[in-house]
C-alpha positions in Angstrom: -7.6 26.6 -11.5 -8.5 23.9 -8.4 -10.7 25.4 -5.7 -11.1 23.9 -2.2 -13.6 22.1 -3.5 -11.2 19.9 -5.2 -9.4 18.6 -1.9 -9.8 15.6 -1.6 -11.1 14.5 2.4 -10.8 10.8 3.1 -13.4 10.2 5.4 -15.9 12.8 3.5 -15.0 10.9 0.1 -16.8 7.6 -0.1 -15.4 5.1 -2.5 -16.1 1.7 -3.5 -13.0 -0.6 -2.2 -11.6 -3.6 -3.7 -11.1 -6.8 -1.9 -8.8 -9.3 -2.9 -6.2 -11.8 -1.5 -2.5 -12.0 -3.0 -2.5 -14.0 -6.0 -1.3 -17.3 -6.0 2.6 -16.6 -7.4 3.2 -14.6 -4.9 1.6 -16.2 -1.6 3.3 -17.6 0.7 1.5 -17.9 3.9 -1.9 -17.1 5.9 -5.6 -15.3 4.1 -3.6 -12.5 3.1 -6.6 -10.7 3.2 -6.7 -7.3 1.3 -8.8 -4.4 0.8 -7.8 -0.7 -1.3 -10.1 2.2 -1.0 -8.5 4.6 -3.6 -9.9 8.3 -2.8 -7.4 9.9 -5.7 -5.7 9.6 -8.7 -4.8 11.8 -10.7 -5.0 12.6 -14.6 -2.5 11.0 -15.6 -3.0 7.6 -13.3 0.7 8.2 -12.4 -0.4 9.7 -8.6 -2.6 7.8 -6.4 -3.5 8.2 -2.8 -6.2 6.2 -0.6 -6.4 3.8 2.8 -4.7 -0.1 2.3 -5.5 -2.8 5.0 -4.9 -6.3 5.4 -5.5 -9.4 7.2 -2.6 -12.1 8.8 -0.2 -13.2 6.0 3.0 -13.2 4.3 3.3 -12.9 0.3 6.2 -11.5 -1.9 6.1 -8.3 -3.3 7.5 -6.0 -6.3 7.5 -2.6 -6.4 7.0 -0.7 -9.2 5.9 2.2 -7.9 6.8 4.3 -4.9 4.8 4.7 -1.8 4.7 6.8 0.8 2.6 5.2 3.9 1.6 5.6 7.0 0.3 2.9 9.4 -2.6 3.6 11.1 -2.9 -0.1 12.8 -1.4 -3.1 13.4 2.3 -4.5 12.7 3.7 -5.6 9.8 7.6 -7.0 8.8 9.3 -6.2 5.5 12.3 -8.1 4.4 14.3 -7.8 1.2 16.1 -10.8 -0.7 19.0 -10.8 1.9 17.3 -11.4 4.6 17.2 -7.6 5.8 14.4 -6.7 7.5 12.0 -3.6 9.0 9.7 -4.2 11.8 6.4 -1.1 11.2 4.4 -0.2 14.0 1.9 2.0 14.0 2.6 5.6 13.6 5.1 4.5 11.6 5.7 6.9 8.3 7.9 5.4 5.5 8.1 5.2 1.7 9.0 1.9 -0.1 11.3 3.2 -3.4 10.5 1.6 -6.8 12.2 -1.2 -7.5 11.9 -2.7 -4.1 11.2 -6.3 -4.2 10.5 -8.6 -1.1 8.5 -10.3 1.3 5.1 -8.3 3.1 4.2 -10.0 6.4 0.8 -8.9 8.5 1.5 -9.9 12.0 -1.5 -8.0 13.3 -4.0 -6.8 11.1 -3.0 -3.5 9.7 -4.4 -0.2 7.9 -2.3 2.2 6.1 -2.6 5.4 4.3 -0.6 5.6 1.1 0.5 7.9 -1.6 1.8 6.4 -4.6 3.8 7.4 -7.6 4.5 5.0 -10.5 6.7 6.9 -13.5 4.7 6.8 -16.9 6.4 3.7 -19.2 8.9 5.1 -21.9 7.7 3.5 -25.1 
């Protein structure tokens, strides 16, 4: 049985983040600047929740997973394949369903929470 000595308080949780920049398939413009601090995952590795940020920049995206967010800073655009598009402000809550694939653009930098859920393979 989990006590509440298992909750799991972000700012009371240090981590060591990772930094990284998107990867070179799927840049497209700016640093894209990145940094993860992942506070949780669970068991499995299925569930994982932490605190994303990133710098100006644009880069393509493929979900796999879906995530829950919340943006704590900045403004970012998200645009599918047909040239739809949602502007995210902060304050903004939203998820982003597996199997989205698209284009991720930082127009100020940005900080998000996110909870993430990526289904175990079949095979």
């Amino acid at each position: 049985m989990k006590s509440a000595q298992d909750i799991i308080v972000f700012a009371r949780h240090p981590v060591v983040g990772d930094e990284f920049v998107a990867a070179a398939e799927r840049h497209i413009e700016g640093e894209c600047r990145q940094r993860v601090d992942n506070h949780y995952s669970d068991p499995s590795g299925q569930f994982h929740a932490g605190i994303w940020s990133g710098g100006l920049g644009t880069w393509r995206v493929k979900y796999s997973e879906h995530e829950f967010c919340t943006l704590l800073e900045g403004l970012v655009r998200v645009s599918d394949s047909s040239g739809h598009e949602v502007l995210l402000q902060a304050g903004d809550h939203f998820v982003i369903p597996a199997g989205f694939e698209g284009v991720w653009q930082v127009l100020e930098p940005a900080k998000k929470t996110y909870a993430i859920f990526e289904a175990a393979s079949a095979g």
